[in-house]
C-alpha positions in Angstrom: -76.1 26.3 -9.3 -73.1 25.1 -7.6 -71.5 24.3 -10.6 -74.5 21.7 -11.3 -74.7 19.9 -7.9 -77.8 21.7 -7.1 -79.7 21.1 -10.6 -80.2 17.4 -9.7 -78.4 16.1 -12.4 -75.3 15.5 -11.1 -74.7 12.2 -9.7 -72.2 10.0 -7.8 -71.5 8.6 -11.3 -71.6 11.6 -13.5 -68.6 13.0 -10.7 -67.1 10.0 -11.0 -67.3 10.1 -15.1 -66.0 13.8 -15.3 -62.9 14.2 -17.6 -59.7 13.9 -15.8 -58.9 18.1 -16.2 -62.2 18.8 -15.1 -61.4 21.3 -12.3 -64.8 19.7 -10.4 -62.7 16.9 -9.5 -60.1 18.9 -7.5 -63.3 20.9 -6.1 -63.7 19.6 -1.9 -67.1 20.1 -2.6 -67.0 16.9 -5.2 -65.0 15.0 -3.0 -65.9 12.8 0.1 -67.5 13.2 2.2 -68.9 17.1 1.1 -70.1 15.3 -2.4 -72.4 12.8 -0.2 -73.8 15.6 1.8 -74.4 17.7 -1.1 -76.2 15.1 -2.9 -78.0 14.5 0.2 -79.5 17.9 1.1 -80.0 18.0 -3.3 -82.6 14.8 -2.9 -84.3 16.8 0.1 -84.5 19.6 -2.2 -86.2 17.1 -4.9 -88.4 15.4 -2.7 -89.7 19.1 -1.5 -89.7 20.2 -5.1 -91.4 17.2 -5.9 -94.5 18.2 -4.0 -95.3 21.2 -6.4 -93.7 19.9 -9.6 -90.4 21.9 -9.3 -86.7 21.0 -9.7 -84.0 20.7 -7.0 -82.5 23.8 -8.4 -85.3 25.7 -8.5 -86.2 25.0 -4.5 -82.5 26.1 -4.3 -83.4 29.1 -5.9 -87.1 29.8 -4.0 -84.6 29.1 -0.2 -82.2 31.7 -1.3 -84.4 34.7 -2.6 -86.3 33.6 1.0 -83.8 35.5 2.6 -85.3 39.0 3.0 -81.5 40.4 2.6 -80.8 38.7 -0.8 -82.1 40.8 -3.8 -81.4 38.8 -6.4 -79.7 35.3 -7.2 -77.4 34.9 -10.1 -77.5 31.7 -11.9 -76.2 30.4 -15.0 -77.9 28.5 -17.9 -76.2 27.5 -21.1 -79.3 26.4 -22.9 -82.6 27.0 -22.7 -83.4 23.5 -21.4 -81.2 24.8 -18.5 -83.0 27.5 -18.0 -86.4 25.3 -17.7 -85.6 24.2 -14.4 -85.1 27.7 -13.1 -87.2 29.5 -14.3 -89.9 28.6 -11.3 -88.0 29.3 -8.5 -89.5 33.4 -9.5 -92.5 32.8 -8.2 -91.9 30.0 -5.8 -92.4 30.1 -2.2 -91.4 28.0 0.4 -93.3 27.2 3.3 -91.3 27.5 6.9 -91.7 24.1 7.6 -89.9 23.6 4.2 -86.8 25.9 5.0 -86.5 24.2 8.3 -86.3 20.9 6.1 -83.9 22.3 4.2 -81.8 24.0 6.6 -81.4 20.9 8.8 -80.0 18.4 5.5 -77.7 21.5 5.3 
């Protein structure tokens, strides 16, 4: 889940809150200006989720398995509530009007 940027959870202010030896904060990808374009495309993946009652992470899930050569995605959970908004994303389907949403906040 992109170490939590594509759950939804993560924030501008939970990045900036992280614990000064949490390796996320030497990560580009939560750094300017990757973080605001990551949490960019994450609120397009809400607002799509939205529509159908899913998570961010689980449309992040439902775009990936799209792909007719992925088999499988791996994704970690460390609790159960975790896993509650993943767990969708198996029978979630997204229309093409919906990946070409997606792939152009990409």
């Amino acid at each position: 889940m992109a170490s939590g940027l594509l759950t939804g959870a993560m924030t501008r202010e939970r990045v900036a809150n992280l614990p000064a030896d949490d390796w996320r904060r030497q990560n580009p990808e939560f750094q300017e200006p990757k973080l605001s374009q990551n949490l960019g495309l994450v609120d397009g993946l809400r607002a799509i989720g939205a529509r159908y009652g899913q998570s961010p992470g689980e449309v992040a899930i439902a775009w990936t398995l799209r792909n007719t050569a992925v088999t499988g995605a791996i994704v970690g959970a460390r609790n159960a509530k975790q896993v509650d908004g993943i767990v969708g994303a198996a029978t979630f389907r997204l229309t093409p009007d919906e990946i070409k949403e997606i792939e152009a906040d990409r």
